[in-house]
Jmol script that loads the backbone (N, CA, C; Angstrom):
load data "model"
ATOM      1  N   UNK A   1       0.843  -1.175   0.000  1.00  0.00           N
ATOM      2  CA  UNK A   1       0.000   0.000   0.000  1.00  0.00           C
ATOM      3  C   UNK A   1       0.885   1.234   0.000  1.00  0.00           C
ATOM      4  N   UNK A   2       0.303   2.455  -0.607  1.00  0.00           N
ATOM      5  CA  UNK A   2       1.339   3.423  -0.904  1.00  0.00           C
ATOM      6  C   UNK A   2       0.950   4.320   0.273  1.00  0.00           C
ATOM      7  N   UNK A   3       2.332   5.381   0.522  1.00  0.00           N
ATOM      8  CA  UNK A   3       1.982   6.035   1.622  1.00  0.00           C
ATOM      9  C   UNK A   3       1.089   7.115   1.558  1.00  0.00           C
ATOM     10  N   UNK A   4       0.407   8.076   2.246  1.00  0.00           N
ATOM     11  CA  UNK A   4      -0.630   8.905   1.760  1.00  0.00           C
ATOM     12  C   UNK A   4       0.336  10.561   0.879  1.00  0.00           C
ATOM     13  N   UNK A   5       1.476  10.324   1.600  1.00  0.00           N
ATOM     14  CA  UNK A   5       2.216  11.500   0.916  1.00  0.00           C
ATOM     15  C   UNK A   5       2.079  11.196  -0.760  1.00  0.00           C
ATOM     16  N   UNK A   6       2.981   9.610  -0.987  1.00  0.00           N
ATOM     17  CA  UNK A   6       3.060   9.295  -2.241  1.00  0.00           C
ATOM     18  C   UNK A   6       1.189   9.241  -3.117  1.00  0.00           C
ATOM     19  N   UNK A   7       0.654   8.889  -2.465  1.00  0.00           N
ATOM     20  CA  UNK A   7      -0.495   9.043  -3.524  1.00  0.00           C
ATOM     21  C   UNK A   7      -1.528  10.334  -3.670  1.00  0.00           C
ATOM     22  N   UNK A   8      -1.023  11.281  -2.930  1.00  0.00           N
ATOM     23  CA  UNK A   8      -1.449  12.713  -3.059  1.00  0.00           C
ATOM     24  C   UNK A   8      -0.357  13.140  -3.619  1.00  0.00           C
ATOM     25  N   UNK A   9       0.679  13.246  -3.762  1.00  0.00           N
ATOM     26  CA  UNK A   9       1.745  13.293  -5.359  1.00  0.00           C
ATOM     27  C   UNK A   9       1.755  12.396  -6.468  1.00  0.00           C
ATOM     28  N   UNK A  10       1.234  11.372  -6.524  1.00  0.00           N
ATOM     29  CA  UNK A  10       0.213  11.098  -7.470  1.00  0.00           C
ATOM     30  C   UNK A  10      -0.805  11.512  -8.233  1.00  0.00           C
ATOM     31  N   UNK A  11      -1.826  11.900  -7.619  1.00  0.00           N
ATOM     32  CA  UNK A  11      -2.415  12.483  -7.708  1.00  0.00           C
ATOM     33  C   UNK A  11      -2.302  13.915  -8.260  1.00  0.00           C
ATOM     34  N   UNK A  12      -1.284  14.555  -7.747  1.00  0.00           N
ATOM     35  CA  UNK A  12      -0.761  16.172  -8.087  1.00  0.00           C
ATOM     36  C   UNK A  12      -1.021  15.835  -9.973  1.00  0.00           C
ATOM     37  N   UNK A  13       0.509  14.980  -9.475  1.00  0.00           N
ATOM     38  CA  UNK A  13       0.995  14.781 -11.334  1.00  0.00           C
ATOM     39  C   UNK A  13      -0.284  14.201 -12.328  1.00  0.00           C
ATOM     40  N   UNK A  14      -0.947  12.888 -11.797  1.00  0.00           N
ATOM     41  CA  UNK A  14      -2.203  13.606 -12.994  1.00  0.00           C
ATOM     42  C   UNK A  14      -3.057  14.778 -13.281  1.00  0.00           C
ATOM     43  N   UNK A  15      -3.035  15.411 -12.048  1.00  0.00           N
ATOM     44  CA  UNK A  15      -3.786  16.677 -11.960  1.00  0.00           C
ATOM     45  C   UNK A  15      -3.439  17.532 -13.126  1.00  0.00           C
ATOM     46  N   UNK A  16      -1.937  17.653 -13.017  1.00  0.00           N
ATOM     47  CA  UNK A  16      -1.053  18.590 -13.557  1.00  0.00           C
ATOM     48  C   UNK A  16      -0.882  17.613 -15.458  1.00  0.00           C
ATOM     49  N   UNK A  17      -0.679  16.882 -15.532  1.00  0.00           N
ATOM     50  CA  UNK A  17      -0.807  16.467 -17.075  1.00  0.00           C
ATOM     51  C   UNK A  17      -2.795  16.594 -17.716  1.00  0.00           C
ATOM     52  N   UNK A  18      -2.930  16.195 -16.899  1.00  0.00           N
ATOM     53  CA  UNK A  18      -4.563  16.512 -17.272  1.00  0.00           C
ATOM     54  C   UNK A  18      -5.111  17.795 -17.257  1.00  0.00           C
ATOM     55  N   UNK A  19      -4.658  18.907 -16.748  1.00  0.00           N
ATOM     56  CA  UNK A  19      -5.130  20.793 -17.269  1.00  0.00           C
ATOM     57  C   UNK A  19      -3.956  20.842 -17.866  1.00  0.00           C
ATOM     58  N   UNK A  20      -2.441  20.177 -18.217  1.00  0.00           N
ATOM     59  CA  UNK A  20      -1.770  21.099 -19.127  1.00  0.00           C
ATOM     60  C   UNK A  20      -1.868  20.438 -20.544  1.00  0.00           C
ATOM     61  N   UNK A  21      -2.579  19.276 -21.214  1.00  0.00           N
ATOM     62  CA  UNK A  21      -2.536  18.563 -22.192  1.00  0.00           C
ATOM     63  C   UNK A  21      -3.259  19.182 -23.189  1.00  0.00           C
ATOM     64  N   UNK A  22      -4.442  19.744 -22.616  1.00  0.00           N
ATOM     65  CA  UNK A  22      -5.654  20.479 -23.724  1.00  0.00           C
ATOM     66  C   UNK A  22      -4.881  21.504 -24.144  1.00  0.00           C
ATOM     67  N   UNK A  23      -3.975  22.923 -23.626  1.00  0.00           N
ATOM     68  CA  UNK A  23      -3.350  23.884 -24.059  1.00  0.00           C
ATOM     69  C   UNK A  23      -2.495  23.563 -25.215  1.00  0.00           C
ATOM     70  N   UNK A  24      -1.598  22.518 -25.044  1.00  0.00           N
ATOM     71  CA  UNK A  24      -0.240  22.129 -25.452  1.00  0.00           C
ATOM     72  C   UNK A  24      -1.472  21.331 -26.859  1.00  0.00           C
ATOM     73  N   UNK A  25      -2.235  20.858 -27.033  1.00  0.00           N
ATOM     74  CA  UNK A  25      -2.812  20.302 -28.230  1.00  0.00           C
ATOM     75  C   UNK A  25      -3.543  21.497 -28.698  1.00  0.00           C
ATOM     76  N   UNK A  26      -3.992  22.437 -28.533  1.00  0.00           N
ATOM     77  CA  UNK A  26      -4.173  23.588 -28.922  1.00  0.00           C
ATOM     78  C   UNK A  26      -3.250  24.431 -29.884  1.00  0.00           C
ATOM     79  N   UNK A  27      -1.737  24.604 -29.104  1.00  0.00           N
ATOM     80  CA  UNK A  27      -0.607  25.119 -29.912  1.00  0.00           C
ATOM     81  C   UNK A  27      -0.252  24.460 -30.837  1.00  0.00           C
ATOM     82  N   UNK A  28      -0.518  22.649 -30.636  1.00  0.00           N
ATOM     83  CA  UNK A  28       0.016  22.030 -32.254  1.00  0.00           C
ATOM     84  C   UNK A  28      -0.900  22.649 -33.344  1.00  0.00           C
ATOM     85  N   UNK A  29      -2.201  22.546 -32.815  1.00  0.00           N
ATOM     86  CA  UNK A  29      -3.373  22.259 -33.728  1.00  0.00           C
ATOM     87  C   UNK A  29      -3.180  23.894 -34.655  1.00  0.00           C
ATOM     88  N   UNK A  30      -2.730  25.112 -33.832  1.00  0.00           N
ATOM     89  CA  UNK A  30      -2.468  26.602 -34.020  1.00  0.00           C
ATOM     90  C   UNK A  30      -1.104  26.820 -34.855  1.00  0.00           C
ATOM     91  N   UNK A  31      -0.198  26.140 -34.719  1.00  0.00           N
ATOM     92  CA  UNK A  31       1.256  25.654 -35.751  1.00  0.00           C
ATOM     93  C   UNK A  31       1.262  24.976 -36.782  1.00  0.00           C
ATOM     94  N   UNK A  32       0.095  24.332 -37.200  1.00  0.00           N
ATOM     95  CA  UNK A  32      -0.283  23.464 -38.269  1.00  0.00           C
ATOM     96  C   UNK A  32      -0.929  24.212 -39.480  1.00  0.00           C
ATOM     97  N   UNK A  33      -1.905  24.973 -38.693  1.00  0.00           N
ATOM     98  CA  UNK A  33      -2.444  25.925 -39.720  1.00  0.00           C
ATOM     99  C   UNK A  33      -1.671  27.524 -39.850  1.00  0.00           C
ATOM    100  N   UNK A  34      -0.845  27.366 -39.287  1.00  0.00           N
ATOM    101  CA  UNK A  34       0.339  28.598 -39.598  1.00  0.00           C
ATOM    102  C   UNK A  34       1.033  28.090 -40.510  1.00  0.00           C
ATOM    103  N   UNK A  35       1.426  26.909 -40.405  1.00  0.00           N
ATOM    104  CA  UNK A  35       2.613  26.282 -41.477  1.00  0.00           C
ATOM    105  C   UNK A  35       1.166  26.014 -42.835  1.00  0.00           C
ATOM    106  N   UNK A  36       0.257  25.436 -42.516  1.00  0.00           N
ATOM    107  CA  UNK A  36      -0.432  25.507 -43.530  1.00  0.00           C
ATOM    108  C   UNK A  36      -0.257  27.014 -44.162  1.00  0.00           C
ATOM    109  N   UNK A  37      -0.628  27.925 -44.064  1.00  0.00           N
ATOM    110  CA  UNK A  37      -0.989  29.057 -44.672  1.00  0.00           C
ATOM    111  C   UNK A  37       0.445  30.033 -45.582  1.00  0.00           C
ATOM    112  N   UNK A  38       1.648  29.199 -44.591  1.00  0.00           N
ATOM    113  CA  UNK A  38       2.850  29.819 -44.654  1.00  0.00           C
ATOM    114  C   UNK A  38       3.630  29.393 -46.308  1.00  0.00           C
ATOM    115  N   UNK A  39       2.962  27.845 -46.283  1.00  0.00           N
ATOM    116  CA  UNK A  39       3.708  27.244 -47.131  1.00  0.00           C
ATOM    117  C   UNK A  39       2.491  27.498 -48.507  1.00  0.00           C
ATOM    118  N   UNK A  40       2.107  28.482 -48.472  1.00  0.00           N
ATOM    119  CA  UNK A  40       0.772  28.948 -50.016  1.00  0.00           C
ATOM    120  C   UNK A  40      -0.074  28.104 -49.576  1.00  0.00           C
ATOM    121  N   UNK A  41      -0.618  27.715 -48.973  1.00  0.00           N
ATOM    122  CA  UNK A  41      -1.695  27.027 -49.730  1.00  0.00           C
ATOM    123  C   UNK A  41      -3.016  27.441 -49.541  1.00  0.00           C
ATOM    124  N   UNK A  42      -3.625  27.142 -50.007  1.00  0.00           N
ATOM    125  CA  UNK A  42      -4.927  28.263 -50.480  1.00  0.00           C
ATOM    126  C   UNK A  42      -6.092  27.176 -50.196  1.00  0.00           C
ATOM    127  N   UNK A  43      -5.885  26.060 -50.064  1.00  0.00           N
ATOM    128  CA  UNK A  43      -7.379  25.110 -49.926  1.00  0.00           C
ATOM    129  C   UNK A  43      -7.946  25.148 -48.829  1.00  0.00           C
ATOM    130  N   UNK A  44      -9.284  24.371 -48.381  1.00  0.00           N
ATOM    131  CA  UNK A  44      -9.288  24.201 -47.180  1.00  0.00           C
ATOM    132  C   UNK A  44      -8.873  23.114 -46.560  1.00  0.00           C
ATOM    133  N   UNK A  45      -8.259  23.661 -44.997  1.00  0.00           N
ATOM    134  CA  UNK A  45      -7.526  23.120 -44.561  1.00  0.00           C
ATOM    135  C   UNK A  45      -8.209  21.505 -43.599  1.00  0.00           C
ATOM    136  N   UNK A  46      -6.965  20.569 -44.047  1.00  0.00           N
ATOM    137  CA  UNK A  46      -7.703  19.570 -43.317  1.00  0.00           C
ATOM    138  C   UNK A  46      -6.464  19.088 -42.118  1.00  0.00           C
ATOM    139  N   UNK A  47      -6.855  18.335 -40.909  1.00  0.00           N
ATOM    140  CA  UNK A  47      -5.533  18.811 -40.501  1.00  0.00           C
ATOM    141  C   UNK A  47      -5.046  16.898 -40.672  1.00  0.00           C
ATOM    142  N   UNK A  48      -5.882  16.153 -41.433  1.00  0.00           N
ATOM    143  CA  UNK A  48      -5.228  14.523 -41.518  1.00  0.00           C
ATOM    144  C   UNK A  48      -4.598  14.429 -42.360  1.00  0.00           C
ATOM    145  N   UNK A  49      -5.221  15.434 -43.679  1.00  0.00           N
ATOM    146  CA  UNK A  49      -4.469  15.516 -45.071  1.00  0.00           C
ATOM    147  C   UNK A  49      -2.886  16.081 -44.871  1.00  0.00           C
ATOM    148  N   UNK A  50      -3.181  17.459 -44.377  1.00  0.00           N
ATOM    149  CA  UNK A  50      -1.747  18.073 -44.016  1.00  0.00           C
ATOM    150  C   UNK A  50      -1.238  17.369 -43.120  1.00  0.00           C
ATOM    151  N   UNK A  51      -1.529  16.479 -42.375  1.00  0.00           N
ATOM    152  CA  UNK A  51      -0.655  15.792 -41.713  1.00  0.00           C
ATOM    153  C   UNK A  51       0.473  15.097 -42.426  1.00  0.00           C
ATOM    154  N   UNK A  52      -0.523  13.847 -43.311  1.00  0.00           N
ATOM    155  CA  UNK A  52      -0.047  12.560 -43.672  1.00  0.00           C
ATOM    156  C   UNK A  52       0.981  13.406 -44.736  1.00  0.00           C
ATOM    157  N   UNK A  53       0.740  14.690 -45.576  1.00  0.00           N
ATOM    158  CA  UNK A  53       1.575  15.098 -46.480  1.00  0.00           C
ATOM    159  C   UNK A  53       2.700  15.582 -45.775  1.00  0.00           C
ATOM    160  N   UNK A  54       2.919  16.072 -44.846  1.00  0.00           N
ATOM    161  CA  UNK A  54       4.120  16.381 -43.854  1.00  0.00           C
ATOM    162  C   UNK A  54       4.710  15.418 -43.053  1.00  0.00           C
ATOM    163  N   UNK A  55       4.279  14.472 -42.772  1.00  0.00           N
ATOM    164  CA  UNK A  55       4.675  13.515 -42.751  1.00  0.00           C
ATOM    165  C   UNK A  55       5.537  12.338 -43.879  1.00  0.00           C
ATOM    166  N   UNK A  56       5.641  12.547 -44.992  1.00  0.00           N
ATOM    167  CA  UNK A  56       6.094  12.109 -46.033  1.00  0.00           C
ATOM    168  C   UNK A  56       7.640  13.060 -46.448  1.00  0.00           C
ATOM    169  N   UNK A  57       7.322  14.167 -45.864  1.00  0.00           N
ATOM    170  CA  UNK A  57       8.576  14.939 -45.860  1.00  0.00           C
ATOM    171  C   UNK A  57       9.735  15.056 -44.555  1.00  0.00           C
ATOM    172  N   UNK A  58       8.901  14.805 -43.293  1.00  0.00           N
ATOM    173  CA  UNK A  58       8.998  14.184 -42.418  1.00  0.00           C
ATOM    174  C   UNK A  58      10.097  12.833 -42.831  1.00  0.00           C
ATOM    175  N   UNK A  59       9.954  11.852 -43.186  1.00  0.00           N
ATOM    176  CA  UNK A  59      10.711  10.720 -43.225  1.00  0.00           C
ATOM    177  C   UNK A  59      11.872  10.890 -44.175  1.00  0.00           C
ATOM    178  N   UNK A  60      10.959  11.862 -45.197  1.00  0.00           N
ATOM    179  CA  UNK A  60      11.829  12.066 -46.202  1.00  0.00           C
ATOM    180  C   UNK A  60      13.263  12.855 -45.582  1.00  0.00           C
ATOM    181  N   UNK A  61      13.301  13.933 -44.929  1.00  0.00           N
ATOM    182  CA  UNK A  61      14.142  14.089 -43.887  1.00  0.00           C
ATOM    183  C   UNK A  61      14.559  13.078 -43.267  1.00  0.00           C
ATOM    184  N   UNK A  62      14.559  12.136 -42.772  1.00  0.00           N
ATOM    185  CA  UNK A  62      14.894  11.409 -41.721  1.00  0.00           C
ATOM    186  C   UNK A  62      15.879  10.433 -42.331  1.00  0.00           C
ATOM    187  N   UNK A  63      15.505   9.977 -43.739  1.00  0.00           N
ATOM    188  CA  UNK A  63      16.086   9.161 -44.402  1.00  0.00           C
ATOM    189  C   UNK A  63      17.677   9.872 -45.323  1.00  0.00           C
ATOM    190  N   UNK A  64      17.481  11.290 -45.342  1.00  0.00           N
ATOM    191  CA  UNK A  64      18.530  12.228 -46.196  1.00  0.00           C
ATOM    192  C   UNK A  64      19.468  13.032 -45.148  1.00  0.00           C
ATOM    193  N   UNK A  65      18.648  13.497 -44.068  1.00  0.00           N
ATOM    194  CA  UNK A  65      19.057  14.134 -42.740  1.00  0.00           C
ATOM    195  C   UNK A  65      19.529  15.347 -43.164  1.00  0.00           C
ATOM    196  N   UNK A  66      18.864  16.054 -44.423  1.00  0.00           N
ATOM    197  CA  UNK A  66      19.231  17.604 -44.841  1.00  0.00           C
ATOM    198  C   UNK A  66      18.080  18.170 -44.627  1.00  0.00           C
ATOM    199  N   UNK A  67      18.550  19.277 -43.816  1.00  0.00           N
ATOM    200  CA  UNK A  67      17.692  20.215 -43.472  1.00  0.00           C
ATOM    201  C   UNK A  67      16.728  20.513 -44.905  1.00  0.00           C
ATOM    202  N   UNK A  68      17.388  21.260 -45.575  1.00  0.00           N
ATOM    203  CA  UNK A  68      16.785  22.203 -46.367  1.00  0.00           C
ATOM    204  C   UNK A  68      15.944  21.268 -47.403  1.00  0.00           C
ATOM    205  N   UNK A  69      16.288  19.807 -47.782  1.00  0.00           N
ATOM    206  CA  UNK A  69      14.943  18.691 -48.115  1.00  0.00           C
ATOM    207  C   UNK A  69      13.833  19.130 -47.677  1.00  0.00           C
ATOM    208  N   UNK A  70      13.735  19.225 -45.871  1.00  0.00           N
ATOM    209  CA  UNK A  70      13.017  19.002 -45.581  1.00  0.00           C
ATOM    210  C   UNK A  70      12.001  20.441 -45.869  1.00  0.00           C
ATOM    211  N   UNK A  71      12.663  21.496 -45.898  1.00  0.00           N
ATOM    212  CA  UNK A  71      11.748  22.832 -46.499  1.00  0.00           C
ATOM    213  C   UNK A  71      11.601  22.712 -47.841  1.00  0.00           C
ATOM    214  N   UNK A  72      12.214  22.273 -48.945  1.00  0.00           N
ATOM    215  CA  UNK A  72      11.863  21.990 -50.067  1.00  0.00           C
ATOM    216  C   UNK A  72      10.765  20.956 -50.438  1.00  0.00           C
ATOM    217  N   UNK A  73      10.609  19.891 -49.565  1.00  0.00           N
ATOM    218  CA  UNK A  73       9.321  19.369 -49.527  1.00  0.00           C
ATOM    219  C   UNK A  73       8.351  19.985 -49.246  1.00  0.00           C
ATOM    220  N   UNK A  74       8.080  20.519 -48.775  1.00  0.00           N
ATOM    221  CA  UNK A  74       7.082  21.036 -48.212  1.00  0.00           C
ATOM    222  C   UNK A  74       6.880  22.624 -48.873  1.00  0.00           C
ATOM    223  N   UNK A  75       7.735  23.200 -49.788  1.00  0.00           N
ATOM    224  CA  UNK A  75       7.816  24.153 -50.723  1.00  0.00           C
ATOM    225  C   UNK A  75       5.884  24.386 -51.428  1.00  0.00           C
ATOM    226  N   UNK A  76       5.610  25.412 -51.795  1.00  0.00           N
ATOM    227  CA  UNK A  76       4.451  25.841 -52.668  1.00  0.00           C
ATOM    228  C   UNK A  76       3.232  24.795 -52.491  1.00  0.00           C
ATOM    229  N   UNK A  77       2.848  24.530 -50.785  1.00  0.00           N
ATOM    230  CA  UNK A  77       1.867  23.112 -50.158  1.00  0.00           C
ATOM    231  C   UNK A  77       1.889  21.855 -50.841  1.00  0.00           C
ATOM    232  N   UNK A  78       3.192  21.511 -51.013  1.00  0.00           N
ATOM    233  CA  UNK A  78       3.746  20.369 -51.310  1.00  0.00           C
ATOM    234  C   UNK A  78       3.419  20.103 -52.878  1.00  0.00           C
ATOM    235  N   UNK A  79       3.573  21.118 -53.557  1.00  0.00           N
ATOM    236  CA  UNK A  79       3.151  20.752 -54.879  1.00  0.00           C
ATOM    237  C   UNK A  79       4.295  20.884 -55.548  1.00  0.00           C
ATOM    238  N   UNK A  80       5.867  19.957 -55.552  1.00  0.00           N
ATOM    239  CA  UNK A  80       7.044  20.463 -56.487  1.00  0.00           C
ATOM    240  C   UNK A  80       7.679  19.135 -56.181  1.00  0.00           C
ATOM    241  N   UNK A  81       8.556  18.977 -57.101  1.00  0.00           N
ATOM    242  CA  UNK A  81       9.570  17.991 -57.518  1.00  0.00           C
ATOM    243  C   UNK A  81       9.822  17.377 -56.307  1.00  0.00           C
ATOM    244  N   UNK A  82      10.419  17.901 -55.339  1.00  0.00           N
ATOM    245  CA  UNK A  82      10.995  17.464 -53.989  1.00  0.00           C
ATOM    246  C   UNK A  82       9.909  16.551 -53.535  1.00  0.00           C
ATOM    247  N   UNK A  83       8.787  17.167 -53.434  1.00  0.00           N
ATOM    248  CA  UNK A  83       8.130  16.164 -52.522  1.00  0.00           C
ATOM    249  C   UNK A  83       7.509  14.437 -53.537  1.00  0.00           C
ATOM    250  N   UNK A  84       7.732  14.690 -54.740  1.00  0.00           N
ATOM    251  CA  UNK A  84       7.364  13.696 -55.773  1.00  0.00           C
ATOM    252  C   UNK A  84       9.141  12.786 -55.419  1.00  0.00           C
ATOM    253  N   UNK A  85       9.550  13.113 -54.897  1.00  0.00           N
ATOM    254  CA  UNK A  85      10.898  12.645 -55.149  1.00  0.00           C
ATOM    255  C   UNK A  85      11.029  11.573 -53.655  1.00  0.00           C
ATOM    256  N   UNK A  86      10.669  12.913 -52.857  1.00  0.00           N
ATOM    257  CA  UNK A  86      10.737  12.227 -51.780  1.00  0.00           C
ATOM    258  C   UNK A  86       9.307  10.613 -51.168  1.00  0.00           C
ATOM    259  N   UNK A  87       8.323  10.961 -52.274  1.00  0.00           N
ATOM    260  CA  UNK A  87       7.607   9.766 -52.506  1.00  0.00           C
ATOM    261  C   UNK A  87       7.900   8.772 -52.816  1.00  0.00           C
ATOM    262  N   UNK A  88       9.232   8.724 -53.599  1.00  0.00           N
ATOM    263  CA  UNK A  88      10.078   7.581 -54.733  1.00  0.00           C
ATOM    264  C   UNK A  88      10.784   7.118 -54.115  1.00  0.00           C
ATOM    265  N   UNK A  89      11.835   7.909 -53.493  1.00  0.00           N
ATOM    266  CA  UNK A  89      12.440   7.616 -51.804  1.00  0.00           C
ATOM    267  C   UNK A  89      12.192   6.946 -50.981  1.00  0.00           C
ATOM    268  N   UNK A  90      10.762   6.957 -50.573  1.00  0.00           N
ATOM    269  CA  UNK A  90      10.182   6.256 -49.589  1.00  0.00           C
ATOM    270  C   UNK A  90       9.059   4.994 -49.999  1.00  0.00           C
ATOM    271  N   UNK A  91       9.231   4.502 -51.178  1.00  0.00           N
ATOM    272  CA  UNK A  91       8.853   3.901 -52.162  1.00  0.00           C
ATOM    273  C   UNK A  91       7.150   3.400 -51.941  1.00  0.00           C
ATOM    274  N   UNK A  92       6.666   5.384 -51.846  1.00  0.00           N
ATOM    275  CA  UNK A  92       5.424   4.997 -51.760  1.00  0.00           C
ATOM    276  C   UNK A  92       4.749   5.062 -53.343  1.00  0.00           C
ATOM    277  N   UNK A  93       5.783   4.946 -54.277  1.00  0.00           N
ATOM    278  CA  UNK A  93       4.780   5.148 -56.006  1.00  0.00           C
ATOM    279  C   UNK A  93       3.223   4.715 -55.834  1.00  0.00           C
ATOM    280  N   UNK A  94       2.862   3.534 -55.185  1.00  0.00           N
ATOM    281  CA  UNK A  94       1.584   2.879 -55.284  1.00  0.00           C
ATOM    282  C   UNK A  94       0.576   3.631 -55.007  1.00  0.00           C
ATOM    283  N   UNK A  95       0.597   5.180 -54.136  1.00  0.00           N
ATOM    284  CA  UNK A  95      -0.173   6.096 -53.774  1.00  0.00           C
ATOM    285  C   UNK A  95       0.252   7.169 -54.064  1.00  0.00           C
ATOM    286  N   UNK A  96       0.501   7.486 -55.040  1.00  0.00           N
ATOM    287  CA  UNK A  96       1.119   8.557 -55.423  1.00  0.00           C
ATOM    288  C   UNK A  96      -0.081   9.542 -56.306  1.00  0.00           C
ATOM    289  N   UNK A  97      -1.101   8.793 -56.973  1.00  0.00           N
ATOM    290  CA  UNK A  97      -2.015   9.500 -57.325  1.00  0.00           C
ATOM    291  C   UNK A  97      -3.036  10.132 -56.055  1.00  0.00           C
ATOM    292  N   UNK A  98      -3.259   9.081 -54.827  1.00  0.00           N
ATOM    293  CA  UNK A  98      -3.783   9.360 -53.569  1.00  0.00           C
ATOM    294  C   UNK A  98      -3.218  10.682 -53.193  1.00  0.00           C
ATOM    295  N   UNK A  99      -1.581  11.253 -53.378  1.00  0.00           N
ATOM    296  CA  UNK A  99      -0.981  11.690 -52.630  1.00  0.00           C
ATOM    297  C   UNK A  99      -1.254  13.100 -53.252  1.00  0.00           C
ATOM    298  N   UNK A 100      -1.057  12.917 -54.587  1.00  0.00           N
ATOM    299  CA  UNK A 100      -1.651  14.113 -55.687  1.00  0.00           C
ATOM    300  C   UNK A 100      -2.776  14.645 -55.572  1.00  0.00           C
ATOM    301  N   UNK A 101      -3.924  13.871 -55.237  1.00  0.00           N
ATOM    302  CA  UNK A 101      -5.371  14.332 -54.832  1.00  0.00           C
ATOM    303  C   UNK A 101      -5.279  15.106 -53.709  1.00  0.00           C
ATOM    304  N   UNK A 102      -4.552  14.539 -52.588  1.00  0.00           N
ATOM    305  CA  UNK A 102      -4.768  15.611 -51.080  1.00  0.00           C
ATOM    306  C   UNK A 102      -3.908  16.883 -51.237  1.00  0.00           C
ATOM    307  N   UNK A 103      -2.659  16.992 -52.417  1.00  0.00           N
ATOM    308  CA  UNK A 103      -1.585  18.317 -52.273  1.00  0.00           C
ATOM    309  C   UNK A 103      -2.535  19.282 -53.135  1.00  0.00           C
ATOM    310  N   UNK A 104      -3.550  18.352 -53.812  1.00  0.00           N
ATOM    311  CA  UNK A 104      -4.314  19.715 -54.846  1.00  0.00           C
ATOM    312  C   UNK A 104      -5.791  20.215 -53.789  1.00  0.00           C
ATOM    313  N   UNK A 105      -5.821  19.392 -52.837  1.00  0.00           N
ATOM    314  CA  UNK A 105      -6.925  19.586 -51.982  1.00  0.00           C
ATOM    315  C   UNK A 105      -6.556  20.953 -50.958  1.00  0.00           C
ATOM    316  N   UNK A 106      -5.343  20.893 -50.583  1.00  0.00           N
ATOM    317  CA  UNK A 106      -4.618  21.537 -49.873  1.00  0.00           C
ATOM    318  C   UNK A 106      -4.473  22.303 -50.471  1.00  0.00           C
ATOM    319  N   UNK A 107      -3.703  22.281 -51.863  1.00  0.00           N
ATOM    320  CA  UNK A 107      -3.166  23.891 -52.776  1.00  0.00           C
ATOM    321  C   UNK A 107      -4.543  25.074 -53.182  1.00  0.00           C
ATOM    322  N   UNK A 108      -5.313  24.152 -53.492  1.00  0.00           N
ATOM    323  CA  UNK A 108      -6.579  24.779 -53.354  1.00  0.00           C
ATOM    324  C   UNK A 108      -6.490  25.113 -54.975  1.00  0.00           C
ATOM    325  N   UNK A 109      -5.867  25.166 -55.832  1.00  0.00           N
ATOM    326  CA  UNK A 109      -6.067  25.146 -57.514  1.00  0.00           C
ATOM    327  C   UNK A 109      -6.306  23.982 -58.090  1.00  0.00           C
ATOM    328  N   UNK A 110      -7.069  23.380 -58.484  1.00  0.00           N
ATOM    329  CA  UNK A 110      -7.609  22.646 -59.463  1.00  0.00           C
ATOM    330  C   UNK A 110      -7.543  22.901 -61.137  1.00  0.00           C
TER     331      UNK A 110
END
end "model"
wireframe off; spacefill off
backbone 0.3
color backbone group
């Protein structure tokens, strides 16, 4: 059995992750659509689409470990060479038309 000190500091610390979790998912959710807007893109914003597409540049980084990949992916809302490259890279070709549908969803030109 735990002592009453230890489970009222227990207690503290969920206290304390449970009111600071909603803020801190707030600021991602507020950085997403900054970088959305930053990087052109003009569609409306979805935040699974822009995910999974930043995420592809994401690895794509991870796999090259150059910075500036990783801003070139993600260049004009992912609509340029880099990020078609970095698809080939990560040898997702098989969704690559999938991947084309969400960067024009995002770019917002059709």
């Amino acid at each position: 059995m735990c002592s009453p000190v230890a489970s009222v500091s227990c207690l503290l610390c969920i206290c304390f992750v449970l009111f600071t979790a909603s803020p801190v998912q707030s600021n991602v959710r507020d950085l997403h659509k900054r970088s959305f807007a930053s990087l052109g893109c003009l569609g409306v914003y979805n935040k699974a689409t822009f995910a999974k597409l930043d995420r592809v540049c994401d690895d794509c980084y991870q796999l090259y470990r150059d910075d500036d990949l990783h801003q070139l992916c993600r260049k004009n809302c992912f609509k340029n060479d880099y990020f078609k490259k970095c698809i080939e890279a990560l040898l997702l070709t098989h969704e690559s038309e999938k991947f084309e549908e969400m960067v024009l969803e995002l770019y917002g030109k059709k």
